[in-house]
C-alpha positions in Angstrom: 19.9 0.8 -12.6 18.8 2.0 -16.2 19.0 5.4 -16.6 17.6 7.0 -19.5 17.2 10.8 -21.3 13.7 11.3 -22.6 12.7 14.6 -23.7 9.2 15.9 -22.9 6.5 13.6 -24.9 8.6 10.5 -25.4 8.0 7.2 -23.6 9.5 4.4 -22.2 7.8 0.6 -21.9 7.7 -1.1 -18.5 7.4 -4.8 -19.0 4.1 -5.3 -21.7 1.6 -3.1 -19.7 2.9 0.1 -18.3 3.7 2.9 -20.6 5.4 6.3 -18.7 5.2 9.6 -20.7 7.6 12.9 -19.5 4.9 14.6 -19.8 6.7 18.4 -18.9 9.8 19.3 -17.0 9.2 22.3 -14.9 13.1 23.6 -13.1 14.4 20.7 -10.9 10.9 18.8 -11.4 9.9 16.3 -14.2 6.0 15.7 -14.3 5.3 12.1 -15.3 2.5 10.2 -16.4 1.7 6.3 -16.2 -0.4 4.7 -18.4 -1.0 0.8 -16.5 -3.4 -1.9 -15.7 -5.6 -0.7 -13.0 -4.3 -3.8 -11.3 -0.7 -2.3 -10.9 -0.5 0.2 -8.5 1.8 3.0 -8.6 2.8 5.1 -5.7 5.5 7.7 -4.3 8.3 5.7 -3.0 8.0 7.5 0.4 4.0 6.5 0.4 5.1 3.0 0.1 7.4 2.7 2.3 5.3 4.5 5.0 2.7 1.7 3.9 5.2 -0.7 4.7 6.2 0.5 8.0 2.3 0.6 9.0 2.0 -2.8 7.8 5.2 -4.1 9.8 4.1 -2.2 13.0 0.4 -3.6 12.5 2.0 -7.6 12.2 3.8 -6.7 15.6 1.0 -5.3 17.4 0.4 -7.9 20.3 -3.0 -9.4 20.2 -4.8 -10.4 23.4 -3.6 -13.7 25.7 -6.2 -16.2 25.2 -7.1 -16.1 28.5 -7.8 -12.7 28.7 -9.9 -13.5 25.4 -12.3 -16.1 27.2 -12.9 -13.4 29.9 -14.2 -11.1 27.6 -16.1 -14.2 25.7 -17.6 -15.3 28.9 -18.3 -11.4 30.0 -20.8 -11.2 27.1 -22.1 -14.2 27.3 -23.3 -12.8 30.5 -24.7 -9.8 28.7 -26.9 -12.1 26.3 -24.6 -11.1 23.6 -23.4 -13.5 21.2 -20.2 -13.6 20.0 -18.9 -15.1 16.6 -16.5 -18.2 18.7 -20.2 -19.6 19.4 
């Protein structure tokens, strides 16, 4: 881990493209600001990693047997609906 002291205006370069200004310390808070290609995304660490926990949970959900799939296929079918397997 780098760790760094930066009084309020100065900067520090991430990689070519992401600039990060202290931009006032405020008590125990420090208010930043990020300067990057709208490509990058930046977010709270907790924000990500809730992200990441929906994403896991979302891989994991179980999808429907294929059987029970072609029932439901075949129960529209019935109804004159198409469906996007035709």
């Amino acid at each position: 881990m780098l760790v760094l002291k930066r009084k309020v205006g100065e900067k520090v370069m991430v990689g070519d493209s992401i600039e990060l200004q202290v931009l006032a310390v405020e008590g125990d808070n420090v208010k930043l600001g990020f300067v990057a290609p709208r490509h990058i995304q930046i977010l709270r660490k907790e924000l990500y990693e809730g992200l990441m926990q929906e994403n896991l949970q979302a891989g994991q959900r179980n999808s429907l047997p294929d059987a029970q799939a072609i029932g439901l296929l075949k129960s529209f079918n019935k109804l004159g609906l198409k469906s996007d397997a035709e």
